[in-house]
N, C-alpha and C positions, 0 to 999 in steps of 0.2 A: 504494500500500500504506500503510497508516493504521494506526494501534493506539493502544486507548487505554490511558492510565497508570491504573494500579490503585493504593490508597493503602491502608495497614491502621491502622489505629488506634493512635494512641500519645501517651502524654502528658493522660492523662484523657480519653481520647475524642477527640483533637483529630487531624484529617488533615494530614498532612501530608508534606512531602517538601523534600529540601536536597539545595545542589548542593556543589559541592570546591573548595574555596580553599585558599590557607594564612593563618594569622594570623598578624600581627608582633607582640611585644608592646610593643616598644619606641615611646613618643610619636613623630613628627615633630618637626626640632627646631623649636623655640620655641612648639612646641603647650603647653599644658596636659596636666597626667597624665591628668585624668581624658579625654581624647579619645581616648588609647592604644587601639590596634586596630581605629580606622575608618575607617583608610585604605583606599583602594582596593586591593583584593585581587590576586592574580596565580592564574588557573586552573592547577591542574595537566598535567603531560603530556600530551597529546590530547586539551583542552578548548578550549574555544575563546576568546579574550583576552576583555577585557570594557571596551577602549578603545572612545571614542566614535567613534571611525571603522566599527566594525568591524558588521558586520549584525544579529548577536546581541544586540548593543546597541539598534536601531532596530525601528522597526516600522509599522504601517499602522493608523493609529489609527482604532479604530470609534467613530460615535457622537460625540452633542457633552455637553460637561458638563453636570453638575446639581447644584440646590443639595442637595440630599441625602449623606448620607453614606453610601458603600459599605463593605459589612464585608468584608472581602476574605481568603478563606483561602489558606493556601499550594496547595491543589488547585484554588481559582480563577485563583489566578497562573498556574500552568503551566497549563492547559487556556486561558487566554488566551493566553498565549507560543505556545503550538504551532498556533492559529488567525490569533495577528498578528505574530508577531515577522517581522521581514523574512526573519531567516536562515531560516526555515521555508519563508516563501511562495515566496521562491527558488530553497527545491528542489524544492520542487512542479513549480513551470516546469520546471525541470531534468529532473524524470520525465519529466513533459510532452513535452520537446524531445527526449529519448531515443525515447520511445515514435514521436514522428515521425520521428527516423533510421531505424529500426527499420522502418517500414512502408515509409519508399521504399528501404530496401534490401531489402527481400521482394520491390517493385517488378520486379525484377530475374527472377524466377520465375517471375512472371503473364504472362498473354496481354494484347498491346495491341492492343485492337482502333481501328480510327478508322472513322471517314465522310465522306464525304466527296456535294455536289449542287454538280453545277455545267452551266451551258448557255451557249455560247457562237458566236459567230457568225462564220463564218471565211471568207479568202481564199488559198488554199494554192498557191505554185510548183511543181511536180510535180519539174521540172528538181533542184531544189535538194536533192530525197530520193532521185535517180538514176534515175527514171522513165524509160527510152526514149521518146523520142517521133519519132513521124514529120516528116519536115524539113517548116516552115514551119506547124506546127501550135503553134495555143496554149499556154505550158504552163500557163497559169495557170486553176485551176479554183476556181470560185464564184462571188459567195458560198454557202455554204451554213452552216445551222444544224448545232451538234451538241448533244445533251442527255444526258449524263453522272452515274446516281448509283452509288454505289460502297461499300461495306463492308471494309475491310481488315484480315486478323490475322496478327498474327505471333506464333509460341510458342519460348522457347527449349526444346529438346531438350532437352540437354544440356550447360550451361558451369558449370566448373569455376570459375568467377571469381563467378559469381553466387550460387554456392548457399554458396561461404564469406563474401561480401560479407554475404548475410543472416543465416550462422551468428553474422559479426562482430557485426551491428545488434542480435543478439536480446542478446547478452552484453554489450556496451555500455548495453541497458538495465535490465538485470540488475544490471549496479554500479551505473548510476540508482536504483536501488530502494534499494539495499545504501546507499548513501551517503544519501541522505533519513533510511534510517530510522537511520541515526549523524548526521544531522542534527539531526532531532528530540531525539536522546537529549544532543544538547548544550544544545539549547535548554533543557530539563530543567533541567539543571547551572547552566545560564545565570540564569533566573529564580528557581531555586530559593535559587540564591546572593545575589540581590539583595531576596528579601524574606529571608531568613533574616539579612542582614547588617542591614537596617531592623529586625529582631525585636529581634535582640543592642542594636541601639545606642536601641532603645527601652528597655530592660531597664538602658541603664548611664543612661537618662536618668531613671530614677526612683529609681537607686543615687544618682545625683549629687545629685539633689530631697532625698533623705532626709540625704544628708551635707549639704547646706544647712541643712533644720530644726536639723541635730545642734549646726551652727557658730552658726544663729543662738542658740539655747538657752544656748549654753555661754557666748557673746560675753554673752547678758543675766546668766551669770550672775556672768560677771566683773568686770561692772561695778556688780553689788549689790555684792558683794565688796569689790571699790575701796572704794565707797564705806562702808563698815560698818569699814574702815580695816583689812584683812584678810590684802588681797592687793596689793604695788605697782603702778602703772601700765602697768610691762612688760607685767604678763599681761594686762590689756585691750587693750593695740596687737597684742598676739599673736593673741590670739581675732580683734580686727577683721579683721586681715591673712590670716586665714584663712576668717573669711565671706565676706572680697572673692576670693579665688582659688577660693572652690566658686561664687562666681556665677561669675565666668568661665568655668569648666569647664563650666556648665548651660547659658553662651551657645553654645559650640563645640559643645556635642553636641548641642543642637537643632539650630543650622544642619545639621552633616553629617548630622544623622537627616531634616532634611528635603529635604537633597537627595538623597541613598539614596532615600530612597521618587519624587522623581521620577525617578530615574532606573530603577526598576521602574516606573512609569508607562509612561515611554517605552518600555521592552524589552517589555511585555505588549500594548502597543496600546492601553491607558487612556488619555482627555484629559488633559493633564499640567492642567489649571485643575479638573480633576473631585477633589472632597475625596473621602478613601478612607481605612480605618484595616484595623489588620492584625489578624485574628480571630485565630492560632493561636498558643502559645508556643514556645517551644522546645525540644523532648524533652530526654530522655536517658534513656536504653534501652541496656543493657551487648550487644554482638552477641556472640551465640553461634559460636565459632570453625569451622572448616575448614581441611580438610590444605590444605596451600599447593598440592599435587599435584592434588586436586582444584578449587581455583578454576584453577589454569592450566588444565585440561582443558574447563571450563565457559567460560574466556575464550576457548580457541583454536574452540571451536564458537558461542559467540554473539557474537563481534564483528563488528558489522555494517559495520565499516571491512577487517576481515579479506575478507570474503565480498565487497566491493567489491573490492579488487585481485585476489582472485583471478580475478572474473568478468574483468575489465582486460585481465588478463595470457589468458585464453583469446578474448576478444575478439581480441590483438594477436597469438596463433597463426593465429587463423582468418583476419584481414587478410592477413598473409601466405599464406596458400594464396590469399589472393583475388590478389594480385597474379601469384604462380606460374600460377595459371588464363588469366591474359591471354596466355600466351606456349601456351594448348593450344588445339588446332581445339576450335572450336565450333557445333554441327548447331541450324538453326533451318529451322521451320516457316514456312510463308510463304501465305497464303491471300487474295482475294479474289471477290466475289460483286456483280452488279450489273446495271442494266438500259441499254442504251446507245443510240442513234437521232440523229435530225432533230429529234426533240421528243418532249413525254413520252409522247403517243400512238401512235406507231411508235418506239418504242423497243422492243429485243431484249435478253433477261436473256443474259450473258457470264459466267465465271466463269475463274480462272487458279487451280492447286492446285501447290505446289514445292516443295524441300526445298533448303537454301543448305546450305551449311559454309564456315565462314570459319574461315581459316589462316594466321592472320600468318607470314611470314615476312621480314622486316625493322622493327624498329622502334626504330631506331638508338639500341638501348643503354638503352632507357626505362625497361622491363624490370629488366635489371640493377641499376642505378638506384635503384629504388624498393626492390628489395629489399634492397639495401644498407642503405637511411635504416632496411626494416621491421625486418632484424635486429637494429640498433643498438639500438631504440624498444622489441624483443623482449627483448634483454641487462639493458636499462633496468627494463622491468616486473619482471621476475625479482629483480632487486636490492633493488627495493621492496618485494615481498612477505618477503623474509626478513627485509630490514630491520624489519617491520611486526611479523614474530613474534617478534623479538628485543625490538623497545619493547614489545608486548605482556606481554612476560615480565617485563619491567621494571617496568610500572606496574602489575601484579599485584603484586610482590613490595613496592616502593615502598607501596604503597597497606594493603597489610596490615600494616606497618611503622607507618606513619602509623598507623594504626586501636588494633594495640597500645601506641604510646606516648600517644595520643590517650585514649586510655581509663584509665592510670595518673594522667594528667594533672589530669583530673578528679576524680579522688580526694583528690591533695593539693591542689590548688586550695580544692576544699570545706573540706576540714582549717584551712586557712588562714587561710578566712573567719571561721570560726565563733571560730580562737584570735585576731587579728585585733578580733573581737566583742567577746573578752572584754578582751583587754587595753584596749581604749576604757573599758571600762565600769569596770576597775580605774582608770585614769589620770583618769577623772572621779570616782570616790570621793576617791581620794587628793586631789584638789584639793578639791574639798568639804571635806574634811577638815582641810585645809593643811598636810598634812603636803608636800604638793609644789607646784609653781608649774606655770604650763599649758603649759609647753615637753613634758610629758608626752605631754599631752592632746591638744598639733597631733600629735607625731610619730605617736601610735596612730589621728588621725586618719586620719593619711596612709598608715599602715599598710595601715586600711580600706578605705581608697580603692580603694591598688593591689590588694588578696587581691579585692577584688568585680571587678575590672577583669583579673585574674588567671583569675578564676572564668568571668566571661561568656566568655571568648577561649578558652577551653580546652573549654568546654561547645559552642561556636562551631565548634572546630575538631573536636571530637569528630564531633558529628554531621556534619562536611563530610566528616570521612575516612569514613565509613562509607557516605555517598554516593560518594567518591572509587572506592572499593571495586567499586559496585556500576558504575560509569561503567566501570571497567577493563575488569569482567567482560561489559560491553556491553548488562545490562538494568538501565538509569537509567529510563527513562522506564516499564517492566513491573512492577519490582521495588521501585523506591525506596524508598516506603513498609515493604514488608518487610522490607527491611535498617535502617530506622530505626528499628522495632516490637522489631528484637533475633532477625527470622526467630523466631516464637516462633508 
C-alpha cells in the first residue's frame, strides 16, 4: 500500500512540507550567539529520533554524483526519502514478509496435493510379512520389477487450528500495512525536518553575512573617526572586536549548515559528494483553528499506528483460537490415484479414497502451555492499545499547544526585529553624530543579532508544530502541505 504526498502551495508558490522538532534557543556552550538553534533537534512524541544510528537517518543511495548543481525542493526531499530512506525500504520488506506469513498460513486451508514415479527392483521374504508356506518350500520370491506412479491429496475438512492460524496471518499483515504507512509518515517528518533545519540555518547564514557588512562599515567608520581626532581608540578596538566575533559566527554556521544538508543527503538517498542547493523558503501561513474535539476524533480514525495495534491485538485473539483448535478433532480428506505393475507397460491404474479424523488425546500439557504464554501476549496487546489512545490524546493536545504558542511567537519575534532594526540605526546616528561612543552600536548590534536568530527559531518552530499537528493526527505524508498552506 503506497500513497503519495500531496503538497499545496505556500509561500509565493513554493511547495512545500516540514516535519516536528522542537527548537532550543539557547547557544551550546562556548558556541557563538549567532549559531543558537542549530543544534540537533529532538522529534517529538511518536516521531522517530534523528541519531545517526537510527534508519531514518540512513539510506540506499541512488546514482553517483555530478558536477552539476541540483535544485532541490522540499517535495523533492521527501519523494526521495520515501523511495531511499532505509526506514522506508525496510518496511516495504516488512509488508513483504507479512504478506508471506500470510500465505503459508492460508497454507493450512489448501489441498496438498504430491506425486510421486518410482520403479524398482525387488527380492521379497514372504516368511517375514506372515505368509504361510508349505514346509521346505522357498520363501523367498524374485526378483521381480515393480513400477509405481502415484498422485496424492489431502484436504482438511474441517480444523479449527487452521482457519484461525490464517485468520491470525491475514491481520498480522494488516498491521504490516498499518505500520508502513506510519512508517512513511515518519519518514515525512524525518526529511522534512532536515531540509527545513538547512533552510533556517541558511537564512541565519545571510542574517550573519549582512551583520558582517554592518560591522565591517561601522569598524571603517570608526577609524575615519579616530582618525579626524573624533572618537578615542576605545571605539575602534570595539568595532574590530566585533567584526572579529560576526566572522566567527559566519564560520560556525557555514560549517553546521553544511553538515545539515549532508546529513539530508544521507537521509534522502543523494550522493553525499553530489552539490545540491535548497529551492524552497520557509513559509509562514497562520492555521486556521479546530475544536480540539474534533482533531481527536480525526486522530482516533486516521492513525495509522492506531489501526496497526489494533489489527495486532485481533491477530493475537485469532492465535489463540488457533492454539484452542489443536486440542479439537480434526476431519481430513485423504485421496490417491495411480497406475501400478512390473513396468510401465502392464501397469494397472489403483486408486484409495478415505476420510481420517485425528483426535489428540494426550499431548502432555502443550496445549495448556501455549495458551498460557497466548493469554499473557493477549493481556499485553490490550494494554498497548489503550496505552496508544491515551498518547494519542496527548500528542493531539500537546501538538495544538505547540501550534498556538508557536504562532504568538512569531508575532513578537517579528516585532522584535524590526525595533531591534531600528534601534541599530538610532545607535549608529548617534555615533555619527558623537553624541555617543560605539559601546551603543555593538550592544544594538547584538541586539540584532539575537531578534533575527529569535525570528528564524520561532518561524522554525512554527511551521514544525503545524506539521507536529498534522503527524499526531496521522496524515503527515497526505496533508502536510495543507496544514502548512493554513488548510485555506
Amino acid at each position: 500500500m503506497r500513497r503519495r504526498a500531496r503538497f499545496a502551495g505556500v509561500a509565493g508558490g513554493c511547495l512545500v512540507l516540514l516535519a516536528v522538532v522542537s527548537v532550543g534557543d539557547a547557544p551550546a556552550q562556548g558556541a557563538p550567539e549567532g549559531a543558537r538553534g542549530l543544534a540537533p533537534q529532538a522529534l517529538p512524541a511518536g516521531a522517530p529520533g534523528t541519531s545517526g544510528g537510527s534508519p531514518f537517518m540512513g539510506s540506499v543511495p541512488s546514482g553517483l554524483p555530478t558536477a552539476e548543481t541540483v535544485r532541490l525542493t522540499l517535495a523533492d526531499a521527501v519523494s526521495r526519502g520515501l523511495a531511499h530512506n532505509l526506514a522506508s525500504i525496510l518496511g516495504r520488506q516488512e509488508v513483504a514478509a507479512a504478506g508471506g506469513a500470510r500465505l503459508a498460513a492460508l497454507g493450512g486451508l489448501l489441498p496438498t496435493v504430491t506425486g510421486r514415479v518410482a520403479e524398482t527392483r525387488q527380492r521379497v521374504n514372504l516368511e517375514a510379512f506372515g505368509f504361510p508356506l508349505p514346509p521346505g518350500s522357498n520363501p523367498i520370491v524374485g526378483p521381480f520389477n515393480v513400477f509405481d506412479a502415484r498422485l496424492s491429496l489431502t484436504q482438511s475438512v474441517f480444523d479449527v487450528s487452521a482457519i484461525a492460524a490464517a485468520r491470525a496471518g491475514a491481520q498480522a499483515a494488516v498491521a504490516a500495512e498499518a505500520s508502513y504507512a506510519d512508517v512513511r509518515d515518519a519518514v515525512v517528518v524525518v526529511c522534512a525536518n532536515l531540509y527545513l533545519r538547512a533552510v533556517i540555518g541558511g537564512g541565519l547564514i545571510d542574517a550573519v553575512r549582512a551583520q558582517l557588512r554592518t560591522a565591517e562599515l561601522l569598524h571603517q567608520r570608526a577609524v575615519s573617526m579616530k582618525a579626524a581626532g573624533v572618537v578615542p581608540g576605545i571605539d575602534v578596538l570595539r568595532a574590530e572586536v566585533q567584526l572579529q566575533v560576526q566572522r566567527q559566527r559566519l564560520i560556525v554556521v557555514e560549517n553546521e549548515v553544511a553538515k545539515q544538508k549532508l546529513a539530508l543527503a544521507r537521509a534522502i538517498g543523494l550522493p553525499l559528494g553530489q552539490p545540491f542547493e535548497l529551492a524552497d523558503p520557509a513559509p509562514y501561513a497562520a492555521l486556521e483553528g479546530k475544536p480540539i474535539g474534533d482533531l481527536l476524533t480525526e486522530a482516533f480514525g486516521r492513525r495509522s499506528d492506531l489501526k496497526s495495534a489494533t489489527a495486532q491485538l485481533k491477530a493475537a485473539e485469532a492465535g489463540r483460537q488457533a492454539i484452542l483448535g489443536e486440542a479439537l478433532p480434526s476431519p481430513r480428506f485423504a485421496a490417491d490415484y495411480g497406475d501400478i505393475g512390473n513396468d510401465v507397460s502392464t501397469s494397472k491404474a489403483t486408486y484409495a479414497v478415505g476420510l481420517q479424523l485425528r483426535v489428540p488425546l494426550f499431548q502432555g500439557g502443550r496445549v495448556r502451555a501455549r495458551l498460557q504464554q497466548a493469554d499473557a501476549g493477549l493481556a499485553a496487546e490490550r494494554a498497548r492499545l489503550e496505552d496508544l489512545r491515551g498518547r494519542i490524546e496527548f500528542e493531539v493536545r500537546t501538538a495544538y499547544m505547540d501550534l498556538v504558542a508557536a504562532d504568538e511567537r512569531v508575532k513578537v519575534t517579528r516585532r522584535e526585529v524590526e525595533l531591534s532594526d531600528q534601534q541599530l540605526m538610532q545607535a549608529q546616528d548617534r555615533f555619527t553624530a558623537g553624541v555617543a561612543n560605539n559601546l551603543e552600536v555593538v550592544q544594538a548590534q547584538e541586539a540584532v543579532a539575537g531578534a533575527t536568530d529569535s525570528y528564524l527559531s520561532s518561524l522554525y518552530a512554527h511551521n514544525l508544530a503545524k506539521l507536529s499537528l498534522a503527524r499526531a493526527l496521522g496524515v503527515a505524508e497526505e496533508a502536510a502541505g495543507q496544514y502548512l498552506g493554513g488548510l485555506r
